[in-house]
Phi, psi and omega in degrees: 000119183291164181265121201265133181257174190284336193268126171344126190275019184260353166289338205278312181264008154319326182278346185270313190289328151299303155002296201281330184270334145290302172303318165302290169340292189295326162295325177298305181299332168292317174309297189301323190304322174282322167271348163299314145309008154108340206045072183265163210259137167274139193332298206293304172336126183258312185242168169327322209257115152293119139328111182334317209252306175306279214299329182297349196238008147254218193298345199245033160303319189282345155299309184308260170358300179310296186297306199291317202298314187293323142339287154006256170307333175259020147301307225282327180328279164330314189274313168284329149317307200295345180289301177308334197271321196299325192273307167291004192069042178234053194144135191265147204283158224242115168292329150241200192256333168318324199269356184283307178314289191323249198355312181287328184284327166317304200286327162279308193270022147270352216245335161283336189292327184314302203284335170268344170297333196252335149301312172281009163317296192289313159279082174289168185258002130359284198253312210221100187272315212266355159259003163270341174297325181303314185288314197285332171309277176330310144319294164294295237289296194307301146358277173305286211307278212302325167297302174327265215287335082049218194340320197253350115006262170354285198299339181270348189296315200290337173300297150355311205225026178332333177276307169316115203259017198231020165278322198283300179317335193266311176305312177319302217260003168283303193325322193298317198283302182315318211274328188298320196280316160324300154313333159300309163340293184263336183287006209277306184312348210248291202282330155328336146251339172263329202209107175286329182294315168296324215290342196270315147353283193287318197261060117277305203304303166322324198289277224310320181301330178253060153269320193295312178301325170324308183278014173272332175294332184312312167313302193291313199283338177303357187288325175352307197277314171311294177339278166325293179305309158318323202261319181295354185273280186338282179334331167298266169327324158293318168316284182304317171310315184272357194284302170333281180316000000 
């Protein structure tokens, strides 16, 4: 029987929900900041649509920086956390070691994803273009690696646990998102160089979808609280099965 800790499980999804309400706060404003300007075209801009990384390598750099370094860290946070609350029985424990693996490895590609989200901030794309396309390559990659195992993490868990229906719902509606984004992904790589106009569409479209992945942890650590009450119900019922006896 894991050992239950006292703290409350609402503490647990502030963090995937700030996470989120910065990047998103922060991709809005930049957004909003270019078109209320007129929609002007910036040194680095190739086509009508400004590109995340032009607005970010103006004046409102140091917002672009702030949201990516915070973004960053409340990725890698998140996945870590969900490992520490999994590891405690407080999100239910993982029956072999495969799924022990995936979880850590999720966890080096949120942690690459981290380090190219906050470099390509910093190497704007202005001043350093081929190292910000590098970082930003890295970033998704770091993403994409992290979602995969992640997910299939989930699914494997969720076999174990056919009665949690909120296992099945959680790995599913990441696959939906990851995978949706993934694919966004590679069309963004495509038109970044044949169609600039789409291509600037589209990374509007990805950054903002992953604010969705994001509020996907928000699911997983809020399971904290179902977990527990299953598990004080076992605890229960053994307790009682032995009083009887």
């Amino acid at each position: 029987m894991f050992r239950l800790r006292a703290t409350h499980h609402r503490y647990f999804i502030v963090l995937p929900v700030f996470t989120a309400f910065i990047w998103f706060g922060g991709l809005l404003a930049m957004l909003l900041t270019w078109l209320i300007s007129g929609r002007p075209k910036y040194v680095s801009q190739e086509g009508s649509v400004a590109y995340i990384s032009d607005v970010g390598a103006s004046f409102v750099k140091p917002l672009f920086v702030v949201i990516c370094c915070i973004t960053g860290v409340g990725f890698l946070l998140c996945l870590i956390l969900e490992r520490l609350l999994r590891h405690k029985g407080r999100l239910v424990p993982e029956m072999r070691k495969r799924e022990h693996v995936l979880g850590i490895l999720a966890i080096v590609g949120a942690s690459i994803a981290m380090w190219g989200l906050i470099l390509l901030s910093g190497f704007d794309t202005k001043r350093y273009t081929a190292l910000h396309r590098l970082f930003l390559l890295v970033f998704m990659l770091g993403v994409a690696l992290s979602a995969i195992f992640t997910v299939v993490e989930y699914r494997w868990v969720a076999q174990d646990y056919p009665d949690i229906h909120q296992l099945r719902c959680a790995y599913i509606a990441k696959a939906i998102v990851a995978g949706s984004l993934i694919l966004l992904a590679i069309v963004f790589a495509i038109t970044l160089y044949y169609a600039p106009n789409v291509g600037g569409v589209i990374e509007w479209a990805i950054a903002f979808g992953f604010t969705l992945y994001l509020l996907t942890f928000w699911y997983d650590l809020r399971m904290a609280k179902k977990t527990q009450e299953l598990l004080v119900d076992k605890e229960g019922a053994t307790k009682e099965g032995a009083g009887d006896s």
